[in-house]
N, C-alpha and C positions, 0 to 999 in steps of 0.2 A: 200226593198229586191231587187227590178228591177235592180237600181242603183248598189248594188256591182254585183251583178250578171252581167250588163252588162258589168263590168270593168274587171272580171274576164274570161268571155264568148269572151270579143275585140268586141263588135258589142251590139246596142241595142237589147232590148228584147219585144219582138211584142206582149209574152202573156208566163204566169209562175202562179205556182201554187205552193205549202206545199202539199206533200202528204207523202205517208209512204208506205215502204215496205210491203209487204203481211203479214199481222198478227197483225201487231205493233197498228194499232186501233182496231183490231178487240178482240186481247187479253186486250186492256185498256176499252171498252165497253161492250163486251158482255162474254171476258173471254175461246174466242174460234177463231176457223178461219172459213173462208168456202172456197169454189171454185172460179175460177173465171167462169162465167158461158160465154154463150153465144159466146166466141172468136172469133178468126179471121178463116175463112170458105176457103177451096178451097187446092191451090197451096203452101202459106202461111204456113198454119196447121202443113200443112208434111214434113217440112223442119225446124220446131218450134226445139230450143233444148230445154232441161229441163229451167225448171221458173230459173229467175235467179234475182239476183238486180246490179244496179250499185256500176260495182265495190265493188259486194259482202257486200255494206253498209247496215248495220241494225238500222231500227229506222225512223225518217222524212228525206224527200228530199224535195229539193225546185227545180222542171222543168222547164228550163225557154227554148223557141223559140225566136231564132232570124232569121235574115233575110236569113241565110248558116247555122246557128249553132245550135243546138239544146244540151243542158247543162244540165246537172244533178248535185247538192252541197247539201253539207252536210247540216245539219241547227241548229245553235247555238240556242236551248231555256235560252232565261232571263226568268225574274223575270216577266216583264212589258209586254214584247215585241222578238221576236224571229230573228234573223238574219243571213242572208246568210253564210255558214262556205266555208269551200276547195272546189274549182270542182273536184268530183270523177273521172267524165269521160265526155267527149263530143264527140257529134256524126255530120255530115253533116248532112243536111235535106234529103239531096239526104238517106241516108242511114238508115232511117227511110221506112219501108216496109208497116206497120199497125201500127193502134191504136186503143183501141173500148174502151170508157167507157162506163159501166155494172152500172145501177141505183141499187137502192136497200138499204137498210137501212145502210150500208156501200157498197157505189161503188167502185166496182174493176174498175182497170185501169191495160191494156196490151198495150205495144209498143213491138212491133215486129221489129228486125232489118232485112238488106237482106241478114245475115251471118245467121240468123236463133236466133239469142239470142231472149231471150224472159225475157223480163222484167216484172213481177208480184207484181203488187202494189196495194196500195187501198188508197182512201180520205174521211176524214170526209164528212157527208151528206151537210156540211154549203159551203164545196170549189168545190159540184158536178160543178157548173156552169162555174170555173174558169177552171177546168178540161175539161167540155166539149167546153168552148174558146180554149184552147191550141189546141186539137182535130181537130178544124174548123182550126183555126191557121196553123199546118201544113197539112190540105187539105185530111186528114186519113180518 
């Protein structure tokens, strides 16, 4: 998945994860959603606009961080194996404000842009780790 993604992104990818928009595992496991809890504190907060997704996409993303770019794509489920679909949307690193992943039996995941978008997602319990690399990755 790194591989098309960094073809797509123009730049290698330092660290990338499958995650999904706010619900989409939370409705395939438990049947319900919840909050994202804990967020980003301060300056940040009040400047949040409503949750939103990339490019309004519903279902898995695959995030990937590169060394300027930070990428969001769609994600092709196969049969065997899943892979990289369209870029919805890409952002500078610079333009990345926050990020917090929230543990928890489905961890939420918020990036926070400095226009105030506020992306609301969540990852399966098995990719918290690959989420909280991304996180260190860009410095959040």
């Amino acid at each position: 998945m790194e591989k098309r993604a960094a073809e797509l992104l123009g730049e290698s990818v330092e660290a990338g994860c499958v995650i999904a928009t706010k619900g989409t595992i939370s409705k395939m496991a438990l049947g319900g959603g919840g909050l994202v809890g804990g967020l980003i504190a301060g300056a940040i907060a009040a400047t949040m606009k409503p949750p939103s997704t990339p490019a309004n996409h519903r279902g898995f993303v695959y995030m990937a961080v590169g060394p300027t770019k930070v990428g969001f794509f769609s994600v092709k489920q196969g049969w065997f194996s899943n892979s990289v679909g369209d870029l919805l949307v890409q952002h500078s690193r610079g333009d990345i404000a926050a990020m917090d992943v929230d543990g928890g039996m489905i961890p939420k995941i918020a990036v926070v842009l400095n226009d105030g978008t506020n992306y609301a997602l969540e990852c399966g319990l098995i990719l918290l780790g690959k989420a909280k690399k991304i996180k260190t990755a860009l410095g959040k």
